[in-house]
Structures are given as C-alpha cells and as structure tokens.
C-alpha positions in Angstrom: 124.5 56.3 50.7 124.5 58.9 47.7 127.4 60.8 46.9 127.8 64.2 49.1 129.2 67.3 48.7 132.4 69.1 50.5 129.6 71.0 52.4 127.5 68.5 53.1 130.4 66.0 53.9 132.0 68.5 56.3 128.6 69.6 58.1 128.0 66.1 58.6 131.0 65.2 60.2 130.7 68.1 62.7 127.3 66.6 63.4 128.6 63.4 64.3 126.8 61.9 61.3 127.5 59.1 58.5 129.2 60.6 55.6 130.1 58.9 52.1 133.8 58.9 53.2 135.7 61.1 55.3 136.1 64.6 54.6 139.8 65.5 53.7 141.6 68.7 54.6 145.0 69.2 52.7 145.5 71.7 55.4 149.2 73.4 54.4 149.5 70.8 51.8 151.4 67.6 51.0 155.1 67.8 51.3 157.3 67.6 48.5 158.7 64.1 48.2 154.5 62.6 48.7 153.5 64.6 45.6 156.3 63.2 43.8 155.8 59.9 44.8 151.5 61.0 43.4 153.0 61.7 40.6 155.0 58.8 39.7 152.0 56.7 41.1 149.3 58.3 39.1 151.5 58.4 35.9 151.4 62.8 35.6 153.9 64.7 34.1 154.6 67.0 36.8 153.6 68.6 40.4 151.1 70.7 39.3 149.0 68.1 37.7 149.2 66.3 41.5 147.8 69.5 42.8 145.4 69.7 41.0 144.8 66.2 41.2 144.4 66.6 45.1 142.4 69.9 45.1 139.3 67.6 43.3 139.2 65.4 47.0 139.9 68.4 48.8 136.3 69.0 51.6 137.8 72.5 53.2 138.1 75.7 51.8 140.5 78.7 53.6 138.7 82.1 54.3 140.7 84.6 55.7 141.1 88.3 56.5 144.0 90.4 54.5 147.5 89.9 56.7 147.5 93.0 58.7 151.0 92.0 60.7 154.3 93.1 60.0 155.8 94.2 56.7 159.1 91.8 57.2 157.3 88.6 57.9 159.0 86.8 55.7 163.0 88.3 56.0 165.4 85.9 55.7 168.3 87.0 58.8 171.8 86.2 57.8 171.7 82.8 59.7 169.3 81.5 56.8 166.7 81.9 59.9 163.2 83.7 59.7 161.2 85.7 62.3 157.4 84.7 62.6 154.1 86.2 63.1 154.7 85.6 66.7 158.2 86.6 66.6 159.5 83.4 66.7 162.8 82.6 65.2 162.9 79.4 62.6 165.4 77.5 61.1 165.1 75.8 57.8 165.4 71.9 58.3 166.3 70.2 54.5 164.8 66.4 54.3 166.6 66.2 50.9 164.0 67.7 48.0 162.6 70.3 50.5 162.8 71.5 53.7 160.7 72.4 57.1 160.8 75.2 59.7 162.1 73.7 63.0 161.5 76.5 65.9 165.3 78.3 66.9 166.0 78.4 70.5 
C-alpha cells in the first residue's frame, strides 16, 4: 500500500477502509512524564523537540471558532480550584512532574 496522507488516512478510516497505519490523534496531548520518557528514548535535548517530534505523526488538525464564553474561564479560586466552561468546579490532581483536573464535588 503506498504511503497516505493525514487527509487521506483520516477519510479512509471514517470509510471503513485500509489505511497505511492508523491515523493518530494527539487529542489534548501527551502528558508530561510520556514526553519525557520520548525524550530520553529518542536521545532529544528537550520537550519541545518531542513535540515537535510527535506533531510529524500527528493525522488531525483542531478548527475552532474564537472562545466566546466567559472572561474568567481560567481564575484560579483561593482553594487552588478552577471554574469551567460549564461551571464546573476542578481540582488540580499532581502525579509528581504535572498534574490533572479531577472534577470538585
């Protein structure tokens, strides 16, 4: 099978059809301790080079309107907590290098 492009990978896949591999979406990316252990792996010299690195197998492109929402989206309360989009409260949840946003009760 010859080489494809993201487009044609992607379209294909939605089709149901062969593809040269399967199409990869980084979605909100790759979490901090994974690029480091890319990094270590592919011998770069820092995070940005694993990026970058990524972006090249990267099948899916983001297209979005401007954010029209709220101008506090991102406030930080003074329990370390943030409010959402949706107006949902979440709480920073460290896994040592980085952290995720675990949904407050």
């Amino acid at each position: 099978m010859k080489k494809m492009t993201a487009k044609e990978r992607v379209l294909a896949s939605l089709r149901h059809q062969p593809t040269d591999m399967i199409p990869l979406s980084l979605g909100f990316g790759v979490n901090e301790p994974a690029q480091i252990q890319l990094q270590k792996h592919l011998g770069l010299k820092n995070h940005r080079q694993g990026r970058a690195y990524l972006l090249g197998y990267r099948d899916t492109r983001s297209v979005m309107p401007a954010y029209a929402g709220p101008k506090n989206r991102h406030a930080i309360l003074k329990d370390g907590c943030s409010i959402d989009i949706w107006n949902i409260k979440r709480r920073p949840v460290s896994y040592g290098s980085g952290h995720y946003l675990e949904i407050e009760d």
